[in-house]
C-alpha positions in Angstrom: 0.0 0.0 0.0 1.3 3.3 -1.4 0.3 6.7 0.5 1.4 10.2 -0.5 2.9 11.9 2.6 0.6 14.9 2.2 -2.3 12.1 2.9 -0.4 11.0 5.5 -0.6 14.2 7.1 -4.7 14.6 5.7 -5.1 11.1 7.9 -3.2 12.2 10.8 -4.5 15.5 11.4 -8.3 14.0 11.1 -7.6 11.5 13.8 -6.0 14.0 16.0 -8.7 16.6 15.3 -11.7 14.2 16.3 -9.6 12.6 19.3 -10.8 11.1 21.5 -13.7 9.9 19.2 -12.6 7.1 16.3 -12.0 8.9 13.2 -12.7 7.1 9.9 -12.3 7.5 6.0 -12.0 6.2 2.8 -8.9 6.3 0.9 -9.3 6.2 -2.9 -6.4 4.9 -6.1 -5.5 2.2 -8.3 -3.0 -0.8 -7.7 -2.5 -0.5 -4.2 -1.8 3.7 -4.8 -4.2 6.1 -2.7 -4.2 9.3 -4.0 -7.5 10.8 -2.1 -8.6 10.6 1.2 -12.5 11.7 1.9 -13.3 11.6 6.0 -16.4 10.7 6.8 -17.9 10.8 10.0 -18.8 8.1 12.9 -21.6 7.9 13.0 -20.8 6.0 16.9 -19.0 9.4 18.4 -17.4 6.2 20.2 -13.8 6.3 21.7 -13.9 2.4 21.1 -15.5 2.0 17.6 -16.5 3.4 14.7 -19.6 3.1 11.7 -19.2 5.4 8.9 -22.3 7.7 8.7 -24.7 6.4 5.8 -25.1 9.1 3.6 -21.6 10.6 3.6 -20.1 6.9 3.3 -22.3 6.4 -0.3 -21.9 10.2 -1.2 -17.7 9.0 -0.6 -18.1 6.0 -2.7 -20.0 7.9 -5.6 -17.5 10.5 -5.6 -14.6 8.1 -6.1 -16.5 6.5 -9.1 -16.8 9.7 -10.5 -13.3 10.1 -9.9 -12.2 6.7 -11.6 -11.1 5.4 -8.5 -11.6 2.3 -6.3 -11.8 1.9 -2.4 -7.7 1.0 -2.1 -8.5 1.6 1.8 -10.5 1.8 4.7 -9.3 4.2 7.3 -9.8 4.4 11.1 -8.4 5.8 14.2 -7.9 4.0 17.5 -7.6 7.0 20.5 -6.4 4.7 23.4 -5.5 1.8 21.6 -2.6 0.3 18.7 -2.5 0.2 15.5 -3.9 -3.0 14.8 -6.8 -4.6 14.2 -9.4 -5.0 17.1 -11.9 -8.3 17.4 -14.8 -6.1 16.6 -12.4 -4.5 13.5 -11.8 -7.8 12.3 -15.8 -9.2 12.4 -17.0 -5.7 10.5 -14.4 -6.2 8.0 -16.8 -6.1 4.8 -14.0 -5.1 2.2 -11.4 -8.0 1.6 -10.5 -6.4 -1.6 -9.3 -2.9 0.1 -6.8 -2.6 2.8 -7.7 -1.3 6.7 -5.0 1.7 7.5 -5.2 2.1 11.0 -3.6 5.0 13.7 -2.9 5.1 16.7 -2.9 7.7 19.0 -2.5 6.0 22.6 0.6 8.5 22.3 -0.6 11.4 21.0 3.0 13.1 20.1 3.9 9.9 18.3 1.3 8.7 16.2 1.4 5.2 14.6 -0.1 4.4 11.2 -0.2 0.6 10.3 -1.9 -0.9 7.0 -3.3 -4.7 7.0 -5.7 -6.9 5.3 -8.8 -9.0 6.5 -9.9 -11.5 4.3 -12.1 -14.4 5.9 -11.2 -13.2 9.6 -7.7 -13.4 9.0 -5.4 -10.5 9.5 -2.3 -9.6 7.7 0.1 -6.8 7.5 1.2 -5.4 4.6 3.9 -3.0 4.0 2.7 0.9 4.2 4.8 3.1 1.9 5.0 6.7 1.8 5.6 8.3 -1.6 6.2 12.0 -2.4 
């Protein structure tokens, strides 16, 4: 998985700006390449989970058709907690296709991004580049 460093920063500065609530997203590209991030609220306010609010999810999706692009990834924050998948992360996982970035922000001045996939219940990492 491929990220620009200026969504990088896009990503970060969401999750930090709707701390302590989960942030979430969708990341939009081709091959493994995001180049658009649209947030999208949670619908939960939750510290501990997160469901992307209904009509801003679809509005995301239609607007990275008409873009040309795909869902390369699914984006979420955990406030408290590391960047990995939790149980309830890995039972909503509806999008085998696309990969789940997660941050962390149980430290706050050190921010951790990981990227993984869920396919079937089973999680696996996959490398997280930055490009320019």
């Amino acid at each position: 998985m491929r990220l620009p460093s200026g969504l990088i920063e896009e990503i970060l500065a969401h999750a930090a700006a709707h701390y302590p609530e989960e942030a979430c997203g969708l990341l939009g590209g081709r091959d493994g390449q995001a180049t658009l991030f649209i947030p999208v609220e949670n619908d939960l306010h939750s510290s501990v989970a997160y469901k992307m609010e209904p009509r801003q999810h679809v509005q995301a999706m239609y607007a990275l058709d008409a873009a040309g692009l795909e869902i390369v990834a699914i984006y979420h924050s955990h406030p408290g907690g590391p960047a990995r998948p939790s149980a309830t992360d890995v039972a909503a996982a509806h999008y085998p296709d696309s990969a789940q970035i997660i941050v962390s922000l149980a430290d706050r001045m050190r921010p951790k991004i990981r990227a993984y996939t869920i396919r079937d219940e089973q999680v696996k990492a996959i490398e997280l580049t930055m490009t320019l």
